[in-house]
C-alpha positions in Angstrom: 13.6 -12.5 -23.6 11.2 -12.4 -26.1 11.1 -9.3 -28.3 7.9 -7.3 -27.6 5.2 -7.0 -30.5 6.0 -3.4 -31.5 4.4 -4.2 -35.1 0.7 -5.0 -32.7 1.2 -2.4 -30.6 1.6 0.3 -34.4 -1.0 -1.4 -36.0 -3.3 -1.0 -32.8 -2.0 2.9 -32.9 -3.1 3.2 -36.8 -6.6 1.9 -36.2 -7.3 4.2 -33.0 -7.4 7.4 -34.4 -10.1 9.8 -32.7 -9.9 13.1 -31.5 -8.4 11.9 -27.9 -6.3 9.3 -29.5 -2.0 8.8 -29.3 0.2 9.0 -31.5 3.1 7.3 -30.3 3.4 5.4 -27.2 7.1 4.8 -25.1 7.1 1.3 -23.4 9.0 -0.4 -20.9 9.3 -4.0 -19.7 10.9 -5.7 -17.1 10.8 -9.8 -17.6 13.4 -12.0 -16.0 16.7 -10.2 -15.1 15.7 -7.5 -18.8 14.7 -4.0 -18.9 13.7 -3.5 -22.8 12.4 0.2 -23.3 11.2 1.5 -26.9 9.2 3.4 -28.9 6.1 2.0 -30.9 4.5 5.1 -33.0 1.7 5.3 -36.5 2.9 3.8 -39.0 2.8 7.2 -40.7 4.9 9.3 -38.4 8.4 8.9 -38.3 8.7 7.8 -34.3 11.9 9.7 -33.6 10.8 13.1 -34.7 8.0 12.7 -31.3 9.9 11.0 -28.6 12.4 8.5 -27.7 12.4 5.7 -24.9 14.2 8.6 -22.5 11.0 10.5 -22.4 9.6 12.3 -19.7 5.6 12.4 -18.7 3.7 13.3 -16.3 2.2 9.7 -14.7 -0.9 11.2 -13.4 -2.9 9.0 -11.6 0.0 6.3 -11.7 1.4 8.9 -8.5 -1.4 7.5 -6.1 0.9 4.3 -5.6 4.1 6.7 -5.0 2.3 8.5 -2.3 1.2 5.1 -1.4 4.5 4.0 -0.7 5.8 7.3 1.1 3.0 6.5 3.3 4.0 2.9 3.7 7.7 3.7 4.6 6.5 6.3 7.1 4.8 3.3 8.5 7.6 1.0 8.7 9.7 3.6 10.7 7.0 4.1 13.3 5.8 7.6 12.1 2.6 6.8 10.7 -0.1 4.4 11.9 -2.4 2.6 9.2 -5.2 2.6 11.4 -4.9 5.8 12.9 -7.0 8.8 12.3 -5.5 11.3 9.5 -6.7 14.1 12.2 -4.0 13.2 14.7 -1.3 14.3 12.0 -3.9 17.0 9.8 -6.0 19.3 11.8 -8.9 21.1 11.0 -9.9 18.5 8.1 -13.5 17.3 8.1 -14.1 14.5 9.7 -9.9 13.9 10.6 -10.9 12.2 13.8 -13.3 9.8 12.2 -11.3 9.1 8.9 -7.9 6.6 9.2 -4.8 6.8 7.0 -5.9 3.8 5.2 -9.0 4.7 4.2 -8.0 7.5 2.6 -5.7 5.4 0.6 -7.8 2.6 -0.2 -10.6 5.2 -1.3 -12.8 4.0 1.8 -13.1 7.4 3.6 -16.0 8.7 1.6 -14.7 11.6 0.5 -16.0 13.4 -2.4 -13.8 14.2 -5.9 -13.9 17.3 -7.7 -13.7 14.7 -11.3 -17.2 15.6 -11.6 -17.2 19.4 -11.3 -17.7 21.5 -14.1 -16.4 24.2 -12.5 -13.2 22.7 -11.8 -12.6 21.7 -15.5 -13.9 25.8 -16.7 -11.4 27.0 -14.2 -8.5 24.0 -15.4 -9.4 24.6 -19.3 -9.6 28.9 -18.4 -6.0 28.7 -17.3 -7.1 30.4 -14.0 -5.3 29.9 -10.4 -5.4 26.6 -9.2 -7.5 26.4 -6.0 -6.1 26.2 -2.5 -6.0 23.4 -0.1 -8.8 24.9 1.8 -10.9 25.2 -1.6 -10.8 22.2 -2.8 -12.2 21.1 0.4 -15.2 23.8 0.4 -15.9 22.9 -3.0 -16.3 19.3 -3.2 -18.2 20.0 -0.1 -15.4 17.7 1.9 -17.9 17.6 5.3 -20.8 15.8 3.6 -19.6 12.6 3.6 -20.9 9.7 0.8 -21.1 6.6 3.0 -19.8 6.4 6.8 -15.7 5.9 6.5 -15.3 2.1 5.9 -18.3 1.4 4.6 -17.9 1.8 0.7 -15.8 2.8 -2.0 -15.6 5.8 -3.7 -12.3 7.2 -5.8 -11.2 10.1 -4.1 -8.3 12.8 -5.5 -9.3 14.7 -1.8 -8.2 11.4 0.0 -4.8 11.6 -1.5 -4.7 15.4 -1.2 -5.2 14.8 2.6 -2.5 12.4 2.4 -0.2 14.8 0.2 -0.5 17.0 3.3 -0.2 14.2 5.9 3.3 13.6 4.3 4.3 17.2 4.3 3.5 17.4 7.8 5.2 14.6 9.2 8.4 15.3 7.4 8.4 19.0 7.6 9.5 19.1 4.2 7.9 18.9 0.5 6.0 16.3 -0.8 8.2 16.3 -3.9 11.4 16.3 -1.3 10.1 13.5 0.8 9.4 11.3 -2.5 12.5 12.2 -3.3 14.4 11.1 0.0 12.3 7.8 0.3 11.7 6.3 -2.8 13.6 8.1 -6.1 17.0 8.4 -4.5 16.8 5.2 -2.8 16.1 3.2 -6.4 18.7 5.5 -8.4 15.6 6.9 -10.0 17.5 10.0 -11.5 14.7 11.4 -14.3 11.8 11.1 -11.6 10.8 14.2 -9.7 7.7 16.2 -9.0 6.6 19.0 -11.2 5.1 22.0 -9.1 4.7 25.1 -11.2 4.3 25.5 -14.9 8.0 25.8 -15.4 8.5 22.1 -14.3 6.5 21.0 -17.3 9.1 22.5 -19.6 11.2 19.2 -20.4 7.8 16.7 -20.1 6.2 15.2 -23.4 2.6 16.2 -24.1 0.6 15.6 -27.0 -1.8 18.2 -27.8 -4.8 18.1 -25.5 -8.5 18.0 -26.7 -9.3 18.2 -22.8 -7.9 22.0 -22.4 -9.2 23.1 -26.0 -13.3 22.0 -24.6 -14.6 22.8 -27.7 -12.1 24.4 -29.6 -8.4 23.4 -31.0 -6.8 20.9 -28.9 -4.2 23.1 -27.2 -0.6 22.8 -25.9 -0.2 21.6 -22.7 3.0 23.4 -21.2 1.9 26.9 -22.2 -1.9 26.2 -20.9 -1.6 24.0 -17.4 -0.5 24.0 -13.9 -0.2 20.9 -12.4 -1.6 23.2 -9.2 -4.9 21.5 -10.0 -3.6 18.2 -9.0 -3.8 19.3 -4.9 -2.7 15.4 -4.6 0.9 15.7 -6.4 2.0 14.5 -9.7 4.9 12.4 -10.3 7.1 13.3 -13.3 9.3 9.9 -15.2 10.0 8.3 -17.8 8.4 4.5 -18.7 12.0 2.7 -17.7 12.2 4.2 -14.2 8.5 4.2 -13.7 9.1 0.4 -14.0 11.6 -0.1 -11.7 9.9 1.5 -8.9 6.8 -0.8 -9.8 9.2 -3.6 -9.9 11.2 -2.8 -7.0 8.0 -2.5 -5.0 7.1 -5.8 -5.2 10.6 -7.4 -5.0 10.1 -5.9 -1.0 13.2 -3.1 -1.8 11.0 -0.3 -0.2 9.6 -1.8 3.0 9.1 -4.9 4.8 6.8 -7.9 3.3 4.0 -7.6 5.9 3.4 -4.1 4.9 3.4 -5.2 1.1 0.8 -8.0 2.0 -1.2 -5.0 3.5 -0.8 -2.9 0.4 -2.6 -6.2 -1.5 -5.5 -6.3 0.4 -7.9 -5.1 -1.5 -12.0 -4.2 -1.2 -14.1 -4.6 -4.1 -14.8 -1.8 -6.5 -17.5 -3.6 -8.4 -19.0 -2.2 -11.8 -16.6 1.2 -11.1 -13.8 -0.5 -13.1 -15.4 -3.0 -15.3 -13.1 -3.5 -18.0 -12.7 -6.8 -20.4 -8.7 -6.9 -18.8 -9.7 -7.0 -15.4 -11.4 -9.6 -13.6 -12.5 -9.2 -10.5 -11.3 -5.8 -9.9 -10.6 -4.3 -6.6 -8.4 -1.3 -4.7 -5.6 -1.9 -2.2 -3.4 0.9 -0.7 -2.7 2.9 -4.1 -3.0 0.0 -6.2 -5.9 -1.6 -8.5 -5.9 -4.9 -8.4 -7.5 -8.0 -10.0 -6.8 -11.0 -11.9 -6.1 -10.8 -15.4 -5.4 -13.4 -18.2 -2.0 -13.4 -17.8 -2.2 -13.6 -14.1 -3.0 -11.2 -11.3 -2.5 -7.6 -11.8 -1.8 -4.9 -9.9 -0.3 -1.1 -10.6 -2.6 1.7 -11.4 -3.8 3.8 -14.6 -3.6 7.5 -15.1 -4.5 10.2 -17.5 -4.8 14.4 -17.9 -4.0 16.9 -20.3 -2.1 15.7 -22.8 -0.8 12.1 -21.4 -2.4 8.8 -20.7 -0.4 6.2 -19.0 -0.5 2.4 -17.1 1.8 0.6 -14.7 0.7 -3.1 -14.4 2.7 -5.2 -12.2 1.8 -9.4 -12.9 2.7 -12.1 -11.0 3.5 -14.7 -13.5 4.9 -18.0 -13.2 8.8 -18.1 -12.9 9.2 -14.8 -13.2 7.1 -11.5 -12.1 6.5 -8.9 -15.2 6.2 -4.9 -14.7 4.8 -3.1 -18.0 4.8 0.3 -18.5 3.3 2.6 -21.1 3.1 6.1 -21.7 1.3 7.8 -24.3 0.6 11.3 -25.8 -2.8 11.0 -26.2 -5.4 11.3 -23.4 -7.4 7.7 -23.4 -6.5 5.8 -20.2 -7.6 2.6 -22.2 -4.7 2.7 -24.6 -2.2 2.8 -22.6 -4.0 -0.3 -20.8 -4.4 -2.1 -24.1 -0.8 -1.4 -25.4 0.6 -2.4 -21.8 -1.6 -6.1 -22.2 0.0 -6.6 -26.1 3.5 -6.2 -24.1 2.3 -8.3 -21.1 0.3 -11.2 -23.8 3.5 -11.4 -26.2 6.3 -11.8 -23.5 4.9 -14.5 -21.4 3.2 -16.7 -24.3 4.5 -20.2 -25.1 7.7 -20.5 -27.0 
């Protein structure tokens, strides 16, 4: 296996250096029968004194294809229908009779987000209580939808809240439990859980967070957030075990092959991710997807207070490569570039 470029991915680190920017990044990479994990930090900063490979974050977004596959192995036992309205599971949800499971995890339903409410980021950045289930939906104006279910794309954090509470009700249990039962247990995923209350973010790795100081110092994250204001869940690993759930996922460990083909399928997202790394870029079920130059892609990005991350999955010749990186600083794009450096030094010719 060839060893990663941890000198590119420092000397990337020392010439981003904004407000928003990391410090230190922890890395994992999973090429042939390897998992390498490590630590890639400024040249300036001595790397141990910030984190080591064993680090915990919060992977944000990155959780969309966790709840994705909860959904997926509800599925495959014949709880859950794809096709199915979300209503027959959620009541008293706008529009549940009109809006199917996979829409909402393909971002098809048209539901709103609250991404672009200021008042949600005064109330986030105020350190006030994070708003109910009912709340978020009254806020984001849930009934007025953007474009008749199927008939667009939209990202949606209400879609996978809906889905957060589709799991909870089908199970009759947690959505942090039922992640738990069906996908970290299962993989031996012992440093992944779900963070619920403040408390939980006592042992996660922050940097400081520009986000939660607006216009002031950036502040620290543990002692000013509640993951609350993430109503769709928030996974909790570290870069190694994130990988091996990515990895794992595609190898067919979770559920059956047919169901993974249906997780691919994806509907175009257009100019709503251009990016120079992806080509072609669409959504599947809790997945972006698109080609890539070093071969199709597929995994998801994330970022919040304190922590950007990327999960990239590539199908590659011989032998499939999962990349993940976590960083402490809050640009999603870093942690995209940093997981491409991995992804363009281990699969170039000998």
């Amino acid at each position: 296996m060839r060893i990663p470029a941890i000198k590119q991915v420092q000397s990337y680190l020392d010439r981003e250096q904004g407000v928003r920017s990391a410090r230190a990044a922890s890395i994992a990479a999973r090429y042939e029968s390897s998992l390498l994990a490590f630590v890639a930090s400024r040249s300036e900063l001595e790397t141990a004194s910030l984190f080591t490979a064993q680090a915990r974050f919060p992977a944000y977004s990155i959780s969309k294809t966790f709840t994705a596959a909860a959904v997926l192995r509800l599925v495959a036992s014949g709880e859950l229908q794809l096709d199915a309205p979300i209503g027959r599971w959620v009541p008293d949800i706008p529009h549940g009779d009109r809006i199917t499971v996979r829409q909402c995890l393909q971002h098809t339903s048209g539901l709103p987000d609250y991404g672009d409410l200021a008042e949600y980021h005064t109330a986030v950045r105020r350190g006030e209580r994070p708003w109910t289930f009912d709340e978020f939906l009254a806020r984001t104006h849930a009934e007025r939808l953007l474009f008749e279910p199927g008939h667009g794309w939209h990202y949606s954090n209400i879609g996978y809240m809906l889905l957060r509470r589709l799991i909870e009700t089908v199970r009759g249990a947690s959505y942090g439990a039922v992640l738990k039962g069906e996908i970290f247990d299962p993989l031996g995923l012992c440093n992944t859980a779900v963070p619920e209350t403040p408390a939980d973010l006592g042992d996660l790795t922050f940097g400081p967070s520009p986000y939660l100081g607006g216009d002031g110092e950036a502040k620290e994250v543990r002692s000013s957030y509640d993951p609350g204001w993430i109503p769709a869940g928030v996974v909790a690993s570290t870069a190694a075990e994130v990988s091996i759930f990515c990895h794992s996922l595609f190898a067919g460990r979770l559920f059956p092959s047919v169901l993974l083909d249906r997780m691919c399928e994806k509907v175009p997202v257009g100019s709503a991710a251009s990016h120079p790394m992806f080509i072609d870029p669409g959504y599947g079920l809790g997945l972006m997807i698109a080609e890539s130059p070093c071969g199709p892609l597929y995994g998801h990005t994330g970022s919040g207070p304190g922590c950007s991350a990327a999960a990239f999955h590539f199908r590659t010749g011989r032998y499939p490569l999962t990349v993940v990186a976590f960083t402490d600083g809050e640009e999603t794009r870093q942690a995209e570039h940093i997981a491409w450096i991995i992804c363009s030094n281990l699969t170039a010719p000998d």
